[in-house]
DRENDREN-874630 format. One line per 4 residues: their letters; for each residue x, y, z of C-alpha. Coordinates in pm, 1 decimal. Layout:
a	X/Y/Z ~ ...
This chain:
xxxx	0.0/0.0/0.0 ~ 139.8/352.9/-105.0 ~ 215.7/595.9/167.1 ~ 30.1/907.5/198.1
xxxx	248.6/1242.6/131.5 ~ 225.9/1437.4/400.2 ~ 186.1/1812.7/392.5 ~ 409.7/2014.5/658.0
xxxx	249.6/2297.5/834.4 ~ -123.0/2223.5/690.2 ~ -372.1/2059.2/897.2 ~ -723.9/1917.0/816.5
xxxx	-1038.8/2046.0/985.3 ~ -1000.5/1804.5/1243.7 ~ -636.7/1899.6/1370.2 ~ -473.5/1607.6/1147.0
xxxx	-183.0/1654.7/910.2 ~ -329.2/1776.5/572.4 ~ -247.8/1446.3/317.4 ~ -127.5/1579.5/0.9
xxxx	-395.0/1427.4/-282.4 ~ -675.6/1438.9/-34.4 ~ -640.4/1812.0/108.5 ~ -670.2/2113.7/-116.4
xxxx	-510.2/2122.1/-476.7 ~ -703.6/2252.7/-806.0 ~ -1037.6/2095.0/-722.3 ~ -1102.2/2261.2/-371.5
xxxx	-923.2/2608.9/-453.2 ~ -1165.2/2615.6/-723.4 ~ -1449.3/2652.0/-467.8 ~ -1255.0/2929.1/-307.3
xxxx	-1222.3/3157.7/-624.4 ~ -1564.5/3034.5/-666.0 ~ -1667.8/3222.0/-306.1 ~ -1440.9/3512.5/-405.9
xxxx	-1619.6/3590.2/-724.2 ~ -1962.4/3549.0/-569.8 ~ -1856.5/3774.1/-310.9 ~ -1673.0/4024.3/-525.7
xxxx	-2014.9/4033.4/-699.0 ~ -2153.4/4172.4/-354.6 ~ -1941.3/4431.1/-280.3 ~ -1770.3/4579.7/-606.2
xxxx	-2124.4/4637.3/-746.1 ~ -2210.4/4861.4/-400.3 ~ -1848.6/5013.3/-394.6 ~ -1879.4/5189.7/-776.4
xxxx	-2233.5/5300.0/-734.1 ~ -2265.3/5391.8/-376.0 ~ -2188.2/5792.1/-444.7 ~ -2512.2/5738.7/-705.9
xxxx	-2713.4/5612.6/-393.8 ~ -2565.6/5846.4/-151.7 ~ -2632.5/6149.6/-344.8 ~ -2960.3/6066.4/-526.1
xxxx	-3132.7/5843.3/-225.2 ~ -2964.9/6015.6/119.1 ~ -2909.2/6348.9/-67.2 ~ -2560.3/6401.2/1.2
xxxx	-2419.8/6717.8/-180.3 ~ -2187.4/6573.5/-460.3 ~ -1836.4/6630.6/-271.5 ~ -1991.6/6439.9/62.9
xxxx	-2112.2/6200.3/-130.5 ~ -1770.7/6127.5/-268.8 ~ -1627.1/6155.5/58.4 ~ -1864.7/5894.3/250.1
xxxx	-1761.6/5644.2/-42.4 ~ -1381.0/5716.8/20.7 ~ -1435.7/5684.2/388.1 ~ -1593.2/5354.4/389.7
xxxx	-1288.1/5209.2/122.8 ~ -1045.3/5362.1/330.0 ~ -1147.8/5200.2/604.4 ~ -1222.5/4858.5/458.1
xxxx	-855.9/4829.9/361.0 ~ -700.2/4914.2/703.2 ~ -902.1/4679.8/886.3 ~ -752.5/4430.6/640.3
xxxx	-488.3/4437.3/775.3 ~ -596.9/4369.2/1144.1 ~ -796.7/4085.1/1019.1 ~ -477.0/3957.0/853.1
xxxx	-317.8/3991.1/1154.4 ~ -591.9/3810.9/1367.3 ~ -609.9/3514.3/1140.0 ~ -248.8/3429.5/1151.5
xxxx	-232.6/3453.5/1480.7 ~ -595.7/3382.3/1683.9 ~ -874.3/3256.7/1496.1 ~ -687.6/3113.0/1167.3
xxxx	-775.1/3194.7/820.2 ~ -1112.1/2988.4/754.7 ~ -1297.2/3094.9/1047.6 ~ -1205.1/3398.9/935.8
xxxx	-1340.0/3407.3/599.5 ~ -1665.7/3277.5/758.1 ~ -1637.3/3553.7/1023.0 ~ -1605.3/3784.7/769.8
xxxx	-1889.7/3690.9/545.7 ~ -2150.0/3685.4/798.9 ~ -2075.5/4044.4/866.3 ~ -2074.4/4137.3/576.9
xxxx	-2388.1/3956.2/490.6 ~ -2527.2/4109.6/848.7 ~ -2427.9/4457.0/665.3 ~ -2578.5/4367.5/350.0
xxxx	-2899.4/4320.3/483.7 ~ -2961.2/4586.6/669.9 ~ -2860.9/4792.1/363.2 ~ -3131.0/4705.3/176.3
xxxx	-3395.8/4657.9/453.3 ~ -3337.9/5016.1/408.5 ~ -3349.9/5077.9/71.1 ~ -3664.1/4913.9/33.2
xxxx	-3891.5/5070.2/339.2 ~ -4011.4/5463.0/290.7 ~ -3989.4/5536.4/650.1 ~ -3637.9/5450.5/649.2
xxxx	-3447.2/5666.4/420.1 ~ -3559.4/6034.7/321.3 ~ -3860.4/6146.3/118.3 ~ -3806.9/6139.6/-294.6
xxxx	-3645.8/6421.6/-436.0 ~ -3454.0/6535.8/-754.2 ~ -3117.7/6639.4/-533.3 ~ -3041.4/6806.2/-891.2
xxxx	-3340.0/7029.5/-921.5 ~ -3169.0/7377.3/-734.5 ~ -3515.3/7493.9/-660.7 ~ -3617.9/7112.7/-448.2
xxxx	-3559.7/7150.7/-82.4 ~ -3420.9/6800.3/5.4 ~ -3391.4/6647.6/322.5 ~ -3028.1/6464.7/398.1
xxxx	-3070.9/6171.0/613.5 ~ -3018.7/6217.7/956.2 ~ -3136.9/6019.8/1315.2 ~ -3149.6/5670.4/1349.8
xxxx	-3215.0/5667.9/961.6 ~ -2827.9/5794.1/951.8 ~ -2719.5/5522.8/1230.9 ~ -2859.5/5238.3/1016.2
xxxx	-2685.0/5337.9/697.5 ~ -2357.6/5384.2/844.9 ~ -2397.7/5075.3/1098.7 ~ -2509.2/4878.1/795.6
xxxx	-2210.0/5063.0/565.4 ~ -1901.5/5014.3/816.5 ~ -2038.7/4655.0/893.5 ~ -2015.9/4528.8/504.3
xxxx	-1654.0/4742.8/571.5 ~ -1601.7/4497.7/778.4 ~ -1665.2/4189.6/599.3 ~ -1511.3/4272.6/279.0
xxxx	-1216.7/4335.6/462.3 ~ -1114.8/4014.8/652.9 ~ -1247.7/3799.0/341.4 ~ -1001.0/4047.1/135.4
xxxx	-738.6/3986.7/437.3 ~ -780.1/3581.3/442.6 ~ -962.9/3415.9/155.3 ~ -689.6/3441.4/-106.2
xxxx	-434.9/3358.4/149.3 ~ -662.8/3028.6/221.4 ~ -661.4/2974.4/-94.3 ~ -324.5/3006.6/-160.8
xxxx	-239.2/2714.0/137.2 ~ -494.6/2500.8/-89.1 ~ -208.7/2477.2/-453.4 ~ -57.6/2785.7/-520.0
xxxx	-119.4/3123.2/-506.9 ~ -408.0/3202.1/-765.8 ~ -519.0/3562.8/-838.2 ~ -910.6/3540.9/-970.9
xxxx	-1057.2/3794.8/-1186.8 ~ -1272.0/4040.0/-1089.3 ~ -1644.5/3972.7/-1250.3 ~ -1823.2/4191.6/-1474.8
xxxx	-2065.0/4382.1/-1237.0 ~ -2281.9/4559.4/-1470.7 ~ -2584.1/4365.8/-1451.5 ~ -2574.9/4451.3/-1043.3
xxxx	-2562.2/4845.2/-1099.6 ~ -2809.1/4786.8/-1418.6 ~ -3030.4/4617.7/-1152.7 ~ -2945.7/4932.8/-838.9
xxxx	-3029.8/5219.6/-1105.4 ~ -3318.5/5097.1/-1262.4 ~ -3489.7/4805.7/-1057.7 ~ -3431.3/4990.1/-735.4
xxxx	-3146.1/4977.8/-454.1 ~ -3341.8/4749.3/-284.3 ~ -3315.0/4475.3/-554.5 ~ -2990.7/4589.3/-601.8
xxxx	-2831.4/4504.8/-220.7 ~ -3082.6/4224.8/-228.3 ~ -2931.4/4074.2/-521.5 ~ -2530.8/4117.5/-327.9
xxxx	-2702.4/3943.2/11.8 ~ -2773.2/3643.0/-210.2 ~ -2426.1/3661.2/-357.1 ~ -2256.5/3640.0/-36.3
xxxx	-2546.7/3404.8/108.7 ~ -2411.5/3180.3/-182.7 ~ -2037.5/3245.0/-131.5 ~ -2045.2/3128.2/212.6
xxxx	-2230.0/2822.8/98.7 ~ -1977.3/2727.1/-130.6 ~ -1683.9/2809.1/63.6 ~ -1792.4/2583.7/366.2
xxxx	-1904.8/2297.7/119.3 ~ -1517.5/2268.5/175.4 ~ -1428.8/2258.7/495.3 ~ -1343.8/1876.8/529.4
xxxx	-1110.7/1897.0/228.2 ~ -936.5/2205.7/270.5 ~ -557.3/2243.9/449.7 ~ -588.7/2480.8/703.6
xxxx	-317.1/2669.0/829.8 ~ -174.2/2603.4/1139.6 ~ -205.2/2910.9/1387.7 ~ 149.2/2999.6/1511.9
xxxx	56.0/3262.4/1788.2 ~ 293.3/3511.1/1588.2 ~ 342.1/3698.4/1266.9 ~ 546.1/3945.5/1076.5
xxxx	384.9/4250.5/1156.3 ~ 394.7/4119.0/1546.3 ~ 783.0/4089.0/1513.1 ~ 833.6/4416.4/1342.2
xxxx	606.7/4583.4/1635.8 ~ 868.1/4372.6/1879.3 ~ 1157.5/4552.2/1707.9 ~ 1053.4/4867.4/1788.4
xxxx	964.9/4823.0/2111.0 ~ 1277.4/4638.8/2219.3 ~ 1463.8/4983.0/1991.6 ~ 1289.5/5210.3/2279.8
xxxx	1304.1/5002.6/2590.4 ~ 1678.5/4992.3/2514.9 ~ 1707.2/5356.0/2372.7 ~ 1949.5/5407.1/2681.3
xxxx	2196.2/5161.1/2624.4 ~ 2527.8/5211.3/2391.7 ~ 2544.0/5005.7/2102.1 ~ 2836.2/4775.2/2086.9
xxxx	3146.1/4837.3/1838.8 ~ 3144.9/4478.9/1749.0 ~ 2793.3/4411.1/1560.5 ~ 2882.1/4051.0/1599.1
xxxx	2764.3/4105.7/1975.0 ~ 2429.8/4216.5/1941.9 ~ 2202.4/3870.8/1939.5 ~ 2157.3/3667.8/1726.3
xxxx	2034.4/3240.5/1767.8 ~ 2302.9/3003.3/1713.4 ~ 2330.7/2854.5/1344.1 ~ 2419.8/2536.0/1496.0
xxxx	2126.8/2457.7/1666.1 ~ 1776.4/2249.4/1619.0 ~ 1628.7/2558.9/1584.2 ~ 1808.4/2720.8/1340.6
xxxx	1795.2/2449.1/1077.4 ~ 1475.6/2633.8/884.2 ~ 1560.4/2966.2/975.6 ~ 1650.7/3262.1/772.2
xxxx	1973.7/3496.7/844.8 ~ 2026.8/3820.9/745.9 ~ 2374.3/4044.8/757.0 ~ 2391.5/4333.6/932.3
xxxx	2376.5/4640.1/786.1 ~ 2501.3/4990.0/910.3 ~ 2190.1/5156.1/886.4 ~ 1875.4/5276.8/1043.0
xxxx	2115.9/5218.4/1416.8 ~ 1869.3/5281.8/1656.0 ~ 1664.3/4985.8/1556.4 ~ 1999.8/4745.6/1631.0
xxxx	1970.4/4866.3/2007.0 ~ 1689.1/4614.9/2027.0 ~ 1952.1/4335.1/1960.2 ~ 2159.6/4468.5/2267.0
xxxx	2191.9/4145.5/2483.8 ~ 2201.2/4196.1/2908.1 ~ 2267.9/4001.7/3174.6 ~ 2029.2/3821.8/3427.5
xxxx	2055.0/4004.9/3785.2 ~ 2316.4/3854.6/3967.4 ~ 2445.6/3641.9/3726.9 ~ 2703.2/3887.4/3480.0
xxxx	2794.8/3496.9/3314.1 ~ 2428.0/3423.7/3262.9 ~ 2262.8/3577.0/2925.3 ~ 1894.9/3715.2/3013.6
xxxx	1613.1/3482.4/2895.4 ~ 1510.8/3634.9/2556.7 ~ 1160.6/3803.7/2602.8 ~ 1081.9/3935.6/2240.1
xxxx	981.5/4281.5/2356.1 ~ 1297.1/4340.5/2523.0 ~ 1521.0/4179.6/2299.6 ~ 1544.4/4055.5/1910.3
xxxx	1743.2/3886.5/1715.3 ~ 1988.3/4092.0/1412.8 ~ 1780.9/3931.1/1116.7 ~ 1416.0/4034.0/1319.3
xxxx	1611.2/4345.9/1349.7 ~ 1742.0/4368.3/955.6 ~ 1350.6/4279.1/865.2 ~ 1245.4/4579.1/997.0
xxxx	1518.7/4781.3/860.2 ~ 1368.2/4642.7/524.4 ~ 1044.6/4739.4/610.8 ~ 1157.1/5084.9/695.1
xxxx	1366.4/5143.5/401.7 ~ 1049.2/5084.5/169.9 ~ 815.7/5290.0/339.9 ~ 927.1/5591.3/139.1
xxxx	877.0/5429.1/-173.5 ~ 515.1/5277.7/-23.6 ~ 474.4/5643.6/54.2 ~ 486.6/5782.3/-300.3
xxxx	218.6/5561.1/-420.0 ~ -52.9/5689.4/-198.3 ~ -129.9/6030.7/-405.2 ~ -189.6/5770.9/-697.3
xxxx	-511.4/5647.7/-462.9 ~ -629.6/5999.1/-421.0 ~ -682.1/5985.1/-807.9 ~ -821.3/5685.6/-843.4
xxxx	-1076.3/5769.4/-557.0 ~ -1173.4/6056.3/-763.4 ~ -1230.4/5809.6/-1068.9 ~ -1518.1/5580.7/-802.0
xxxx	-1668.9/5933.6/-699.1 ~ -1667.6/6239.0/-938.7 ~ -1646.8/6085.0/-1288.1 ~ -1902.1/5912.6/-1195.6
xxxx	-2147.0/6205.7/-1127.0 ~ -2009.7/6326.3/-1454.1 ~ -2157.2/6026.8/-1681.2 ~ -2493.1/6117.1/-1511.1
xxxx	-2553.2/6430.2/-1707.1 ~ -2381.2/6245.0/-2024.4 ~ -2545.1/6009.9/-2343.6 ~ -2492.0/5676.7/-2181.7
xxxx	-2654.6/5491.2/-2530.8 ~ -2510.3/5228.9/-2631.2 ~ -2670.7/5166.4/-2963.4 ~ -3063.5/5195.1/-2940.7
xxxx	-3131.2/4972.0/-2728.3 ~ -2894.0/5019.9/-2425.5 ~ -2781.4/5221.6/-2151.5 ~ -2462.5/5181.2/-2009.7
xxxx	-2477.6/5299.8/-1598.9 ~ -2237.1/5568.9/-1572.6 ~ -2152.0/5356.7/-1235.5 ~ -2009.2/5051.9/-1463.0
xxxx	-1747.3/5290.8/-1584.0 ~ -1461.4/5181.0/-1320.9 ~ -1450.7/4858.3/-1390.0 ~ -1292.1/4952.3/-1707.7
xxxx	-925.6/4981.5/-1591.8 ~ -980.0/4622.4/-1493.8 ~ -1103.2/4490.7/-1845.2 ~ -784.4/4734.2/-1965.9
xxxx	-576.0/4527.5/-1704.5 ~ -689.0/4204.1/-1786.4 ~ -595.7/4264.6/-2157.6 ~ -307.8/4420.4/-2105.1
xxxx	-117.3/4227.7/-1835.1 ~ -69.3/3949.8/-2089.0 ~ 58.6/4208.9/-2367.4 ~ 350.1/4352.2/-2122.1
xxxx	437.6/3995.6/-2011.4 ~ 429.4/3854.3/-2324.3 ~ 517.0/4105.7/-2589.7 ~ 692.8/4381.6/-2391.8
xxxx	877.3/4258.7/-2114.6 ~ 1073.5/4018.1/-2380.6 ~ 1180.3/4315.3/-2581.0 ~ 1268.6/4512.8/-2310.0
xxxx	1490.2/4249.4/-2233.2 ~ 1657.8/4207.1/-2525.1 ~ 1723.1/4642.9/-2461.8 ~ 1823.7/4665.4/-2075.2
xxxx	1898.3/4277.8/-2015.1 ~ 1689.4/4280.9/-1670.7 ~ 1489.6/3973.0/-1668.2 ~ 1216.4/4162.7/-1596.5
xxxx	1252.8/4419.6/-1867.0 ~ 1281.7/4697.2/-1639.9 ~ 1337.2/4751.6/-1294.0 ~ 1060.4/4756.3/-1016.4
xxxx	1108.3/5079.4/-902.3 ~ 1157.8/5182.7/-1299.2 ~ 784.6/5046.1/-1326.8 ~ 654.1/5177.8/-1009.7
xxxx	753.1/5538.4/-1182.4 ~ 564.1/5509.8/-1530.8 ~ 255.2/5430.0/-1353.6 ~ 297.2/5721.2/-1165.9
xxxx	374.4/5927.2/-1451.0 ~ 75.3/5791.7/-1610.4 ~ -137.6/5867.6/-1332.7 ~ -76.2/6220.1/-1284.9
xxxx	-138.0/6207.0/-1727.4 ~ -497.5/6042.2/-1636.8 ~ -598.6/6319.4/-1429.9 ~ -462.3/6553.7/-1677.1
xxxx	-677.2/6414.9/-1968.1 ~ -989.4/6390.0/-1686.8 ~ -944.1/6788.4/-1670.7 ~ -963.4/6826.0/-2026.0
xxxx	-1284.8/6561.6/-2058.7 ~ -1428.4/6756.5/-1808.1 ~ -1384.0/7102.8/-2010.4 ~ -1489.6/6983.0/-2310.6
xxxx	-1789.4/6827.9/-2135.8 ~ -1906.2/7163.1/-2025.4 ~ -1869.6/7340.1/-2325.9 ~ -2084.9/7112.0/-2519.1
xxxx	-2367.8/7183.5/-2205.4 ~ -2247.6/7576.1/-2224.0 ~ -2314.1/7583.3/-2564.3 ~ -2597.8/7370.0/-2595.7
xxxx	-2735.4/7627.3/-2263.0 ~ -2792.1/7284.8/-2070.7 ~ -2581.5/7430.7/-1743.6 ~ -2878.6/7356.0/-1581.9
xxxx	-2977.7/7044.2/-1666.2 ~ -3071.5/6752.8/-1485.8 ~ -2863.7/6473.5/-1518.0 ~ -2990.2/6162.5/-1634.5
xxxx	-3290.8/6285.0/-1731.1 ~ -3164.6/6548.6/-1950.5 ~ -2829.7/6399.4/-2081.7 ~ -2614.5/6629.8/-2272.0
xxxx	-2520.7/6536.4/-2646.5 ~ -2213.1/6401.7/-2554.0 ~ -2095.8/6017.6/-2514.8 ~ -2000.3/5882.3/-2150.6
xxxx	-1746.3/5649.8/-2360.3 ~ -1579.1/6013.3/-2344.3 ~ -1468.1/5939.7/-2021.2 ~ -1294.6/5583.8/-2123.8
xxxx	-980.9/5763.5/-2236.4 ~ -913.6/5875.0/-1833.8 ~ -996.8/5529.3/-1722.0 ~ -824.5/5383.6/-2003.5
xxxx	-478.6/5594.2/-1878.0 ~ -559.4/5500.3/-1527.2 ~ -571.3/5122.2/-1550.0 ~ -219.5/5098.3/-1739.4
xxxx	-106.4/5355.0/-1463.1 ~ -269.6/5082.0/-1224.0 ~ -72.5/4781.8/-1412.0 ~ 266.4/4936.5/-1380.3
xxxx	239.2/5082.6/-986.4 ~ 24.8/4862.8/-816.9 ~ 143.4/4500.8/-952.7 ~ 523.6/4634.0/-970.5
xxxx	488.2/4755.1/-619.2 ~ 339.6/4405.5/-523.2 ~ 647.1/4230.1/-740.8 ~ 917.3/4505.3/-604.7
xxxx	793.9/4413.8/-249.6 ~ 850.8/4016.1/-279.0 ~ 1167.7/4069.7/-468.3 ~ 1304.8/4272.8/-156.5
xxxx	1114.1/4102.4/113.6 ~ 1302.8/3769.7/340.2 ~ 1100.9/3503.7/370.2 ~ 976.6/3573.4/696.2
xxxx	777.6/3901.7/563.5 ~ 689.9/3835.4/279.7 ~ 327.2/3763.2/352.2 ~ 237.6/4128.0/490.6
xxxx	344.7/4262.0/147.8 ~ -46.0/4309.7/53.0 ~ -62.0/4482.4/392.9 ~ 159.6/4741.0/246.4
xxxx	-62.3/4822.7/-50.3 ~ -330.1/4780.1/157.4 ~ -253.8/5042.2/396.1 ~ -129.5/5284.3/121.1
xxxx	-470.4/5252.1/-34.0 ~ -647.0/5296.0/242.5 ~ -426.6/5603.4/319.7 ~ -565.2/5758.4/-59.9
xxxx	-881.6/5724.3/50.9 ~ -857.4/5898.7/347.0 ~ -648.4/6160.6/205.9 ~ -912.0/6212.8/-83.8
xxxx	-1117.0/6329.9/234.7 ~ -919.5/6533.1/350.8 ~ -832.3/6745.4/-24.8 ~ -1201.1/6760.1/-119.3
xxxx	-1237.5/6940.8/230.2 ~ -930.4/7157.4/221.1 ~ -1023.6/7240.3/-186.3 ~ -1380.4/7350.4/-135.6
xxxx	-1284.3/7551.5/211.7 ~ -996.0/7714.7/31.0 ~ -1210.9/7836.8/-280.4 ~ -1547.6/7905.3/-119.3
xxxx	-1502.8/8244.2/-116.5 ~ -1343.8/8316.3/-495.4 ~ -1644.5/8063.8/-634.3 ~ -2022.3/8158.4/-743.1
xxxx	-2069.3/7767.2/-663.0 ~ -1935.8/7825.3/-312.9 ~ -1629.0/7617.0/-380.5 ~ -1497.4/7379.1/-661.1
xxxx	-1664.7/7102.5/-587.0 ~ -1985.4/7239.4/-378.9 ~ -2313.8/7172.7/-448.3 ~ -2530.5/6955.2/-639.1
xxxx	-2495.5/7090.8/-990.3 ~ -2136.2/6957.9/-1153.4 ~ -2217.8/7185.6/-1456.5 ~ -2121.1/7480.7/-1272.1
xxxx	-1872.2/7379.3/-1016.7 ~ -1500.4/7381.5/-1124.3 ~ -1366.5/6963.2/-1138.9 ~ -1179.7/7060.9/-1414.0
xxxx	-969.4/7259.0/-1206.7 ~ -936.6/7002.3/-941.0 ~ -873.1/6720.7/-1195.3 ~ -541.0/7003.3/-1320.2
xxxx	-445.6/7026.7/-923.0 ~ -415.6/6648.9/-881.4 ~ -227.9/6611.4/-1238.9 ~ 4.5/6880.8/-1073.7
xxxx	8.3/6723.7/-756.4 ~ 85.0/6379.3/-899.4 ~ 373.2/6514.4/-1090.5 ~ 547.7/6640.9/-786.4
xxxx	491.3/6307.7/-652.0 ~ 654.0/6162.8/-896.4 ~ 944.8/6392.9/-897.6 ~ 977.2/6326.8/-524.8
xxxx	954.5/5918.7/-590.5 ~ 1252.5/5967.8/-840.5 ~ 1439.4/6118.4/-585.8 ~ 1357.1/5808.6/-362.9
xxxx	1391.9/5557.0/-555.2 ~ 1742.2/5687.7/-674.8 ~ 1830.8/5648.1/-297.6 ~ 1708.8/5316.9/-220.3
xxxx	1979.6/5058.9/-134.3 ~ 1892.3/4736.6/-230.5 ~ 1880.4/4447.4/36.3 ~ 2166.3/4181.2/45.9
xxxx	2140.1/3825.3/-50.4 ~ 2016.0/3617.5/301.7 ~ 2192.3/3357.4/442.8 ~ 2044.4/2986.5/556.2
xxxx	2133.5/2779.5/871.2 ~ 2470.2/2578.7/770.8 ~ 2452.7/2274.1/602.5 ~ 2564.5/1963.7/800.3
xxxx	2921.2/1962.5/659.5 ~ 2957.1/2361.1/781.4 ~ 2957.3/2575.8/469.2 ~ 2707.1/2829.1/391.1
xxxx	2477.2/2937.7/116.8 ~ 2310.5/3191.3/5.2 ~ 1937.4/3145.7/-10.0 ~ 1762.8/3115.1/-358.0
């Protein structure tokens, strides 16, 4: 009888070591991307149409509209990362996932409870008509929407935080596609939000069906108590506790575990470096009281070893270049909220007999990635080599920087859209008309070119800062790279707040409108000169990334426990 193959560090549902052609592989990872499409199908749909809901259903003005929707994505991606954190270390990926979607579904629900009662929302009224008096939502009307808002926050987050990681123990790590969502917002603008949230509480119903179908063949990780982000928080509180103590002259004294011992053999080593010093004070051994002969027992928040010590010296030498990608957010945010509200008062015909919602139109950088990612591996990256000789055509950081360029280009091109589109309602004298129902004679598909721009900017920053991050990353931290994305999106977000704010207080005074972006009528407010100050403001980011990237050090090649006969190698 053949002997089972074993997987190390997977389990079975039952606490039993995961058995290689009965756990996981293709079969039951399929059933993950599966959930993850079902529930992308939930929450994408509500994320690109819910300044459409919040400004024609709540009657937000335009620019709080916009800001509500960057709140809640903002916020979605930093709890990510504490539900990352939790699952690694307390309640394990799965349970996570399950966690996750019944908040979300909890959220869901109560969204379009709602939508569909009167009594529960505020009176109908065209927020566009300047002579309506509309009432914003406010009370325990206001509670529910935000309770029911932050909770699908929630949700979304941990499943973004642990189902592709669980699906990653299953094979290998897979990356689904995003699903066409159009039908959803078709259903939101024209069959009622009601419908519409009802239709994303099925979808995650459904996704948590299918994800626990499951459970008895999955590999679940084992729970370890620890992770990355804990040990970089460990290195930085050992830096301070020791902040008095004088670093030795000898680096070789600061501590480090033996090679030679059991539980080196799977361990990683890095070199020291002469850098970022204060953070090696946390490597500063001392001796237990009374006993100068006896090392102190190593408590982690007193005392780390160099290569915990050299991880977070990684960590903090990419933070600038993390940094620089964060104004790219702020325009894409503006992409999910104003451009939106811009294919409202446009033609959105597509032939006679449809309509495309103006809400559909950001999910067109990711058709333009999915076509293009397999053009730049597969046409341009092998040319490029044949020019530079990198294997990857160019560098990271050399990608990283076109999509920034490209970014701050998008918002340029937005600006001009935008002009155009108001001299085609100034000289049609439709300044004051109301969108949707009185579309100007010009084409949403107008708008394409930005979002075109946008998701090649999106292809070259985002994925190279994903690639640039593993490439630089030890083993040990590699898996809180999507943490760092995650928090410098969720940072964009935030700081789209926080512009829109500072923009409409700063021009309220020099504006008929009572700011660039006030009000309800986008006809006569000034985007286009907003879409020019983030072009600007991207291209100083960029000129400040250059200047980082030029003085980024790359990391040196880590070192593995010896081999039996002594010698050492350099990792792979």
């Amino acid at each position: 009888m053949e002997k089972a193959e074993l997987v190390e560090e997977k389990v079975d549902w039952k606490g039993r070591t995961a058995v290689k052609n009965k756990h996981g592989g293709a079969r039951f990872s399929s059933l993950i991307l599966a959930s993850f499409a079902l529930e992308n199908v939930a929450t994408i749909a509500l994320a690109v149409n819910l300044v459409t809901y919040f400004n024609g259903v709540m009657h937000f003005s335009i620019a709080d509209a916009a800001n509500e929707l960057t709140n809640y994505m903002g916020t979605g991606y930093i709890l990510s990362i504490v539900v990352a954190f939790l699952a690694d270390t307390h309640i394990g990926r799965f349970y996570a996932v399950l966690l996750s979607a019944f908040v979300e579904l909890v959220g869901l629900s109560l969204l379009a409870v709602q939508a569909h009662y009167p009594n529960l929302k505020p009176p109908n009224c065209l927020i566009f008509d300047p002579t309506a008096n509309c009432q914003k939502v406010h009370g325990g009307n206001a509670a529910l929407l935000f309770v029911g808002l932050y909770l699908v926050a929630a949700g979304t987050a941990g499943i973004k935080a642990a189902l592709p990681t669980h699906g990653a123990d299953q094979f290998d790590e897979k990356d689904p596609q995003e699903a066409s969502l159009t039908v959803i917002v078709w259903i939101q603008d024209n069959k009622g939000w009601d419908k519409g949230f009802a239709v994303g509480t099925l979808a995650i119903f459904l996704a948590m069906i299918v994800f626990a179908v499951g459970l008895p063949r999955y590999r679940i990780h084992v729970i370890r108590g620890t992770s990355a982000i804990t040990e970089i928080i460990q290195v930085l509180v050992a830096s301070f506790h020791n902040r008095k103590l004088p670093l030795p002259d000898d680096p070789a004294d600061l501590y480090e575990i033996d090679r030679d011992k059991e539980a080196a053999i799977e361990a990683e080593f890095l070199p020291h470096r002469d850098v970022y010093r204060f953070l090696d004070k946390a490597a500063i051994q001392t001796t237990a009281t009374g006993n100068s002969n006896r090392p102190e027992t190593p408590n982690p928040w007193k005392l780390s070893r160099v290569t915990q010590v050299e991880n977070a010296k990684i960590i903090f030498g990419m933070v600038p270049i993390f940094c620089c990608t964060i104004i790219m957010t702020l325009c894409l945010a503006q992409l999910q909220t104003f451009s939106i509200e811009q294919g409202l008062t446009m033609d959105t015909k597509v032939g006679t007999l449809f309509k495309i919602p103006p809400a559909s139109l950001p999910i067109l950088p990711i058709v333009f990635m999915i076509i293009l990612i397999p053009i730049y591996d597969r046409i341009f990256v092998p040319f490029a080599r044949t020019i530079t000789g990198h294997r990857t055509g160019i560098t990271h950081l050399q990608r990283i920087g076109v999509g920034l360029v490209l970014s701050s280009i998008s918002m340029a091109t937005a600006a001009l859209m935008e002009a155009k589109r108001k001299r085609v309602a100034r000289d049609n004298n439709m300044l004051d008309a109301i969108p949707v129902l009185q579309p100007l004679p010009i084409s949403v598909f107008w708008l394409s070119f930005q979002f075109f721009i946008f998701g090649v900017a999106d292809m070259f920053t985002y994925v190279g800062l994903l690639e640039f991050f593993y490439s630089e990353a030890p083993k040990a931290i590699k898996s809180i790279s999507t943490c760092f994305l995650w928090s410098s999106m969720a940072l964009g977000y935030y700081l789209s707040t926080v512009v829109v704010n500072i923009v409409n207080g700063a021009t309220k005074g020099i504006t008929r409108s009572g700011g660039w972006l006030a009000g309800n009528n986008i006809n006569r407010n000034h985007l286009n000169l907003f879409y020019w100050l983030l072009s600007l403001l991207s291209l100083i980011n960029f000129l400040v990334y250059l200047f980082v990237a030029r003085r980024y050090k790359y990391r040196p090649q880590a070192l593995v426990a010896p081999a039996p006969d002594g010698n050492k190698k350099a990792s792979v």
